[in-house]
C-alpha positions as CSV (number, residue, x, y, z in Angstrom):
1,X,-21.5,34.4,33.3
2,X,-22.8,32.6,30.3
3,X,-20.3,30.5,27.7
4,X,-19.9,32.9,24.8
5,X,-16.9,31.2,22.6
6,X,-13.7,29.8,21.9
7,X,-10.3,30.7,20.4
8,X,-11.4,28.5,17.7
9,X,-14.2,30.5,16.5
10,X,-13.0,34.3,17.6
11,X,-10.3,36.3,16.4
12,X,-6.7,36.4,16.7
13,X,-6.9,39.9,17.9
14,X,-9.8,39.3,20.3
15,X,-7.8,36.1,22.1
16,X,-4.3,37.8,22.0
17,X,-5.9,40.7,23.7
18,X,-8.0,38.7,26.1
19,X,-5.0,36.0,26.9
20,X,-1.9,39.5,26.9
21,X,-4.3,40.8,30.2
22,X,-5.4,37.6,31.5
23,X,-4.8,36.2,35.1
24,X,-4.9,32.6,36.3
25,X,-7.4,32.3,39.2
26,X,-8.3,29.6,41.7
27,X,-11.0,27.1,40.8
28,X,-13.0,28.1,43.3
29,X,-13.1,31.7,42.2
30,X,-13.7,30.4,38.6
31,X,-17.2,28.7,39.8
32,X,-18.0,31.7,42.2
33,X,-18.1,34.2,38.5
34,X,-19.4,31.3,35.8
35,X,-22.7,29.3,35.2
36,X,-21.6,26.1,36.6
37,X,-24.5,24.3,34.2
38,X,-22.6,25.7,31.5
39,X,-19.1,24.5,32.2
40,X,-20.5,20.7,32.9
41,X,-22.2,21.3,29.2
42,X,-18.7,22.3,27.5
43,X,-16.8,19.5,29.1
44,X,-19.1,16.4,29.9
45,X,-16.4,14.0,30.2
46,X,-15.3,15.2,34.0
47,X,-16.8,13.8,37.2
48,X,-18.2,16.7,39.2
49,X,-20.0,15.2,42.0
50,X,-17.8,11.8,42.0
51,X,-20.5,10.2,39.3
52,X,-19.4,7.1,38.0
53,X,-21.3,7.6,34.7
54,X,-21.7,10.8,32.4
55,X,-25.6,11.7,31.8
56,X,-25.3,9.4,29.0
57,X,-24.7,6.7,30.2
58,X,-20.8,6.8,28.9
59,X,-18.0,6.0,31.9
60,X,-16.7,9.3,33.0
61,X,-12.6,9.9,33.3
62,X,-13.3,9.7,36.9
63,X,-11.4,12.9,37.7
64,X,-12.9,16.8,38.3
65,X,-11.9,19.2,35.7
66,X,-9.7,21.4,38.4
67,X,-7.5,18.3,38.5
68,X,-6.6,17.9,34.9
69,X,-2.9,19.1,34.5
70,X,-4.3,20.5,31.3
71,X,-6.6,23.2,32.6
72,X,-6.0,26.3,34.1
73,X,-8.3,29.2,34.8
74,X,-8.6,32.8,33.8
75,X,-10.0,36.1,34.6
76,X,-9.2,39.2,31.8
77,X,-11.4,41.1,29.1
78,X,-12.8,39.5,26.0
79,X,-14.1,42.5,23.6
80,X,-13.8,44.6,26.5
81,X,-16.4,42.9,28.4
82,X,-15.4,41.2,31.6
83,X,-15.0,37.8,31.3
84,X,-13.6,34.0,32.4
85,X,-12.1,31.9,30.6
86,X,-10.7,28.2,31.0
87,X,-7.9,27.1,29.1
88,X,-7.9,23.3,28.1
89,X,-5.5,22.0,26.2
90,X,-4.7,24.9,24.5
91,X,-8.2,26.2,23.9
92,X,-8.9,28.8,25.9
93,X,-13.5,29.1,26.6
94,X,-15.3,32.3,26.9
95,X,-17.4,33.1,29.4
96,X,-19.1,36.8,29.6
């Protein structure tokens, strides 16, 4: 699955829909079901392989995005189309 969008830039129907059916699902699930080039794209910041420096050159946080306390993941229906979805930080990101 392909990143489609965010709560930020869909609708209130849409999200409350999507988020009403969702359920939380393992990390390792989450990577099985989404293009894993795709989630390193949305959130560069993480250390995925234990890098000690982000693609730019930029120090990473130095901790894998499962980790963060802030982050949860999702499985539900986004326009009825199945779909994933990682909440982070309140923002939840829509893959389809």
């Amino acid at each position: 699955m392909e990143y489609e969008t965010c709560c930020v830039h869909s609708t209130a129907r849409l999200i409350n829909d999507m988020t009403d059916r969702g359920r939380e699902i393992t990390w390792e699930t989450f990577r099985k079901h989404v293009n894993w080039t795709e989630v390193k794209r949305i959130f560069p910041d993480y250390s995925y392989r234990r890098e000690n420096f982000m693609d730019n050159g930029e120090w990473n946080i130095g901790f894998h995005i499962k980790d963060d306390f802030a982050v949860g993941f999702w499985k539900s229906k986004y326009d009825g189309r199945d779909c994933y979805y990682i909440t982070h930080s309140g923002i939840e990101y829509i893959f389809t």
